[in-house]
SERO-4910 file (N, C-alpha, C, O; in steps of 0.05 Angstrom, whole numbers):
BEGIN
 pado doro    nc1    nc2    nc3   cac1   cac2   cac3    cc1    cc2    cc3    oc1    oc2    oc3
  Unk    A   1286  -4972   2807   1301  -4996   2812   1288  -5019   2798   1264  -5023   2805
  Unk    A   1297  -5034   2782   1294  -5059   2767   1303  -5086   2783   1325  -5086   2795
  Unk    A   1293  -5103   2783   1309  -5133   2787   1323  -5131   2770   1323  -5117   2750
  Unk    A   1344  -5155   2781   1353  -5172   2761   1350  -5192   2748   1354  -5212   2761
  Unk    A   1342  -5198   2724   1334  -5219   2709   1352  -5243   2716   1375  -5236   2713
  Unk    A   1350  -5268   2723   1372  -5282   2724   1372  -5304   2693   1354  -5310   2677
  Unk    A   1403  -5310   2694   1401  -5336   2666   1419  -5358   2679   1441  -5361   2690
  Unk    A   1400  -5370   2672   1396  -5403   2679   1410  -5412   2655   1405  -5402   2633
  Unk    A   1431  -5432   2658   1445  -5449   2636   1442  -5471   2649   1445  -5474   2674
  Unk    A   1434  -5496   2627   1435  -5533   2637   1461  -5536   2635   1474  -5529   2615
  Unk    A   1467  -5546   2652   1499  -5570   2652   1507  -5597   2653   1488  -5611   2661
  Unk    A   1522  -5606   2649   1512  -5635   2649   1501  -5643   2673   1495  -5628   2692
  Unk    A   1498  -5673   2673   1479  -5683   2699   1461  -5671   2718   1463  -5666   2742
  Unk    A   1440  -5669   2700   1414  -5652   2702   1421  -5627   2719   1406  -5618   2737
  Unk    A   1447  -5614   2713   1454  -5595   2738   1450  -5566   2731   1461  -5567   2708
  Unk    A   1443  -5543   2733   1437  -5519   2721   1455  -5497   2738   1464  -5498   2761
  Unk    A   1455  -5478   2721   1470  -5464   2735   1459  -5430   2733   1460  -5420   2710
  Unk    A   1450  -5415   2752   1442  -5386   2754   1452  -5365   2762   1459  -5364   2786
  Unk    A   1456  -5340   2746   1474  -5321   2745   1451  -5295   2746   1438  -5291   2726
  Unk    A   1448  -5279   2771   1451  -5258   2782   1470  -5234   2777   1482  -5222   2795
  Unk    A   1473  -5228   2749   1493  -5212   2751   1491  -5182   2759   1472  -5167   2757
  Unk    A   1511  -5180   2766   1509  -5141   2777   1493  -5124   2789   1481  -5103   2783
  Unk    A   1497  -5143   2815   1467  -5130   2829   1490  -5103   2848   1512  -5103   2860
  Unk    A   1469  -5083   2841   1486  -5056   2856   1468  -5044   2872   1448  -5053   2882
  Unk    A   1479  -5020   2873   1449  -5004   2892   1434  -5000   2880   1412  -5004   2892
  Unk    A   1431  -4987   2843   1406  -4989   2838   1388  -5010   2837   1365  -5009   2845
  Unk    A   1402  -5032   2826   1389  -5065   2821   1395  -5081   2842   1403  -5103   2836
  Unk    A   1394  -5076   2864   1398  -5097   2887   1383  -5122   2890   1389  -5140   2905
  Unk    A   1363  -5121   2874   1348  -5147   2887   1344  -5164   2854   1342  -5153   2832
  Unk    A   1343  -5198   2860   1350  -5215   2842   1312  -5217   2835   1293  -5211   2849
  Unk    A   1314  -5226   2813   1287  -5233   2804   1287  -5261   2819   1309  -5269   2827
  Unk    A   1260  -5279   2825   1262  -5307   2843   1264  -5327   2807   1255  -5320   2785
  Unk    A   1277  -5348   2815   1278  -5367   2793   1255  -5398   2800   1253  -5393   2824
  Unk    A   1247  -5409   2798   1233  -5441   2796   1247  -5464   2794   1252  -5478   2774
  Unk    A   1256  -5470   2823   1269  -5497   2822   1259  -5516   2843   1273  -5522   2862
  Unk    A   1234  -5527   2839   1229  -5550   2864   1236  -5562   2859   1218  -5570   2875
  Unk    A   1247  -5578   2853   1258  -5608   2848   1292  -5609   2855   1303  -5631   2852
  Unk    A   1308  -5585   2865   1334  -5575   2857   1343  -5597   2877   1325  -5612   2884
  Unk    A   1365  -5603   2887   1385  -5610   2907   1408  -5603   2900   1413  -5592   2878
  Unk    A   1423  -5609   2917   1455  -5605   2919   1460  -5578   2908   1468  -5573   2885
  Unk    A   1452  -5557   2934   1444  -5534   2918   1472  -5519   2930   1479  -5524   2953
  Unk    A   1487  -5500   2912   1504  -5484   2926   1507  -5450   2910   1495  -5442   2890
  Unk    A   1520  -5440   2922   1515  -5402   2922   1542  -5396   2920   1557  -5410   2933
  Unk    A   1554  -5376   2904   1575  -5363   2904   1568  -5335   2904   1550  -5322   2894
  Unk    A   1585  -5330   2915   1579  -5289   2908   1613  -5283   2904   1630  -5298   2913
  Unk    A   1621  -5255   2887   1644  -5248   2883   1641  -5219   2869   1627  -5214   2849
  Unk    A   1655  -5206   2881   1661  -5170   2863   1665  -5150   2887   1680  -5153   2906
  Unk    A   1650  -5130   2883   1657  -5108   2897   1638  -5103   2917   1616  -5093   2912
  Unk    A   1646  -5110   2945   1619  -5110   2971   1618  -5079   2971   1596  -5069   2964
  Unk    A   1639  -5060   2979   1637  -5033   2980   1614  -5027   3015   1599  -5008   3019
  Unk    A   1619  -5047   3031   1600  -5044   3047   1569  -5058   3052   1554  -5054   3071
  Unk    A   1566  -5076   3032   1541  -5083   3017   1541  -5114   3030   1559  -5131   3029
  Unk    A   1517  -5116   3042   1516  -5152   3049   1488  -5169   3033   1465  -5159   3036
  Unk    A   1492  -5195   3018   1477  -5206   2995   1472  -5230   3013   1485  -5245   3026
  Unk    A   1446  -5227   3007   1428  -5251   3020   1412  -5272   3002   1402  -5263   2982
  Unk    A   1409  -5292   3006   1386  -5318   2987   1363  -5327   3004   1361  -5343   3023
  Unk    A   1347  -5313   2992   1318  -5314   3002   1302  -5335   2984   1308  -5339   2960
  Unk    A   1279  -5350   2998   1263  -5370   2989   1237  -5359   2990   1230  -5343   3008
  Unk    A   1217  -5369   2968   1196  -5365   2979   1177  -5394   2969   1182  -5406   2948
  Unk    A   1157  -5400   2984   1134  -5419   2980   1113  -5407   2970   1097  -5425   2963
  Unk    A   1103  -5383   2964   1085  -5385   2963   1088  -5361   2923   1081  -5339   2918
  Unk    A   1102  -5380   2907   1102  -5364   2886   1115  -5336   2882   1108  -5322   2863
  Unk    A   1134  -5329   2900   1140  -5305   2904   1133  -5278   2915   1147  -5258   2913
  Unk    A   1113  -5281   2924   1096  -5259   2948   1110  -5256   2974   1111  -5233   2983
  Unk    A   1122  -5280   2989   1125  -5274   3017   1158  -5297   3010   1159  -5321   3003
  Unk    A   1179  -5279   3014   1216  -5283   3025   1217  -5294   3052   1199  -5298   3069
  Unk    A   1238  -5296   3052   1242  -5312   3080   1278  -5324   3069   1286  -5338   3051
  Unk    A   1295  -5306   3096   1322  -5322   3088   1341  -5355   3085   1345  -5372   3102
  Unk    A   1344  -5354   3071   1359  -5380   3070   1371  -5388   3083   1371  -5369   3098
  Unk    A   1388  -5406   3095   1412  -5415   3113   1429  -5443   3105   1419  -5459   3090
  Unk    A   1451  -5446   3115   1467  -5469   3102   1450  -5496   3120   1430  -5496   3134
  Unk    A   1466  -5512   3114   1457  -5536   3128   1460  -5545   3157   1451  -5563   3171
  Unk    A   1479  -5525   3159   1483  -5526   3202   1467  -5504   3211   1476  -5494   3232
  Unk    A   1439  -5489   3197   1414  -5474   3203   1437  -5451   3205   1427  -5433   3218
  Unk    A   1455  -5446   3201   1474  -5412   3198   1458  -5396   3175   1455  -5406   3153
  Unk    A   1451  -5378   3179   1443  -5365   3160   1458  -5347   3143   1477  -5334   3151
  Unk    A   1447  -5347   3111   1466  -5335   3088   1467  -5315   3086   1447  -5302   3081
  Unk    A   1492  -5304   3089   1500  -5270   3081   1524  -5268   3080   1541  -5272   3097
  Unk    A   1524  -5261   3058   1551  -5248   3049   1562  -5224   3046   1556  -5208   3029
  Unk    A   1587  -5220   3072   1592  -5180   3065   1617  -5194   3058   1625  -5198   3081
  Unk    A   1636  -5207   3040   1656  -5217   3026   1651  -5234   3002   1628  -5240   2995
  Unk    A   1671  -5243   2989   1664  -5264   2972   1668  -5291   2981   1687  -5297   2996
  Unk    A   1651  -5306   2973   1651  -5337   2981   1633  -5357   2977   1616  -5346   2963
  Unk    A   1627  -5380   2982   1622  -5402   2970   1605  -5424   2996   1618  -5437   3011
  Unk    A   1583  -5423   2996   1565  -5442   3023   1547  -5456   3003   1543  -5448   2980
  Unk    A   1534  -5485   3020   1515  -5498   3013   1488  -5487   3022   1490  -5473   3042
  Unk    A   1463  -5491   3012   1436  -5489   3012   1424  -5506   3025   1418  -5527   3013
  Unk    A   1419  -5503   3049   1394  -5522   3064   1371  -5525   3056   1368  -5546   3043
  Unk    A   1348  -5508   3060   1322  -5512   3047   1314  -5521   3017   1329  -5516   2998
  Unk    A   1299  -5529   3015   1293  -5535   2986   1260  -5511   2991   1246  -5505   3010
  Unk    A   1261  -5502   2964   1235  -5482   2960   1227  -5481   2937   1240  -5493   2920
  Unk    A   1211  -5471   2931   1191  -5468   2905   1212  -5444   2894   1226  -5454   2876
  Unk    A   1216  -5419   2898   1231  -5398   2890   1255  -5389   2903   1253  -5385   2927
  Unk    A   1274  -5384   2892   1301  -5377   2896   1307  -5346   2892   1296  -5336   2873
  Unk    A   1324  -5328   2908   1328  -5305   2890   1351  -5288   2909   1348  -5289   2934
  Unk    A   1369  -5276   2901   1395  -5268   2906   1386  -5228   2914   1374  -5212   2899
  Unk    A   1395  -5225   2938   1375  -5195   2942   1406  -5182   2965   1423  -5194   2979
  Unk    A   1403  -5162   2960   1428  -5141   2977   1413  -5126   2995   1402  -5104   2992
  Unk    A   1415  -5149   3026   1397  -5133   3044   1418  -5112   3065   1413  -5106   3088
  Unk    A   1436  -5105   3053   1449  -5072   3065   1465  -5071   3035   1483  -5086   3028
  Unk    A   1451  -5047   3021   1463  -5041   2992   1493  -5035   2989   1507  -5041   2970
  Unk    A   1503  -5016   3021   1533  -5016   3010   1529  -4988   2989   1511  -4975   2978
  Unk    A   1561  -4986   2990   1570  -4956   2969   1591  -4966   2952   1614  -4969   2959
  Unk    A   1576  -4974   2915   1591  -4976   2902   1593  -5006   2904   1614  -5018   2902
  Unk    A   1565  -5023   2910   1575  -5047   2909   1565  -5071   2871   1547  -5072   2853
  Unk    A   1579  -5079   2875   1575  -5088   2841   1583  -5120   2848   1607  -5125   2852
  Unk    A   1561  -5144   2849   1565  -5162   2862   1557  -5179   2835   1544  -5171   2816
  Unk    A   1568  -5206   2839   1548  -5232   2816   1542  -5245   2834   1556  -5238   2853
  Unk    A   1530  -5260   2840   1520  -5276   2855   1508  -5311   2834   1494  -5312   2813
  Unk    A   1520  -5334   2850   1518  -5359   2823   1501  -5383   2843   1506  -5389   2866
  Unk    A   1483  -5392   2825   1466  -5416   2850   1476  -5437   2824   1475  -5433   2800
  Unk    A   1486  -5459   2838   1493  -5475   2821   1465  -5504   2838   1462  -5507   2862
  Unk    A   1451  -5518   2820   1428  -5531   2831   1424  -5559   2818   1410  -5550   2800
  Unk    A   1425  -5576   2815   1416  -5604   2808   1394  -5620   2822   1390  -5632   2844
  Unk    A   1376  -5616   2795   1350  -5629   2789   1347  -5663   2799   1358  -5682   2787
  Unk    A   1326  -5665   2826   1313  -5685   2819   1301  -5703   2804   1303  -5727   2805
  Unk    A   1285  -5685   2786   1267  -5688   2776   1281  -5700   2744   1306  -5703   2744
  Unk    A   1270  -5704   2724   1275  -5718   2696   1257  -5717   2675   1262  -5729   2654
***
């Protein structure tokens, strides 16, 4: 099993955008990306759940130790459908992971994020 590499594209107004693509059962889990400075952070997921629920995990400490994400009313993120929530936490690392893999699931998962920072 491999990560997934994610690609980061800039958009206008310091806003970037990260693509998770095709995380399945072999590749279920997202490589973490580097965004401290991010706000107005939001998540899409869309494709084939097949049973499969996709989670956004944070970590502080460089990527060693996850911990799940949750929207801004502290609900926490998971997706067994496709759809579209905001990002509460701000963290050092970001990363898109399929914590029940599902049969036959073939997911993208998109953090869309705008930079503080300049």
């Amino acid at each position: 099993m491999a990560d997934i590499v994610p690609i980061t594209t800039e958009k206008p107004g310091n806003t970037y955008l990260t693509l998770w693509e095709a995380l399945t059962t072999a590749n279920h889990t997202g490589s973490g990306v580097e965004f401290p400075g991010a706000s107005d952070r939001s998540v899409q997921v869309f494709g084939t759940f097949g049973g499969a629920t996709l989670i956004l995990e944070a970590s502080l400490d460089g990527g060693t130790t996850w911990a799940q994400m949750h929207e801004p009313d502290g609900t926490a993120i998971a997706f067994t459908g496709a759809g579209i929530v905001s990002v509460g936490e701000n963290s050092l690392m970001i990363r898109a992971r399929l914590s029940v893999v599902g049969s036959g699931a073939d997911l993208d998962c998109y953090l869309l994020h705008r930079s503080t920072m300049r």
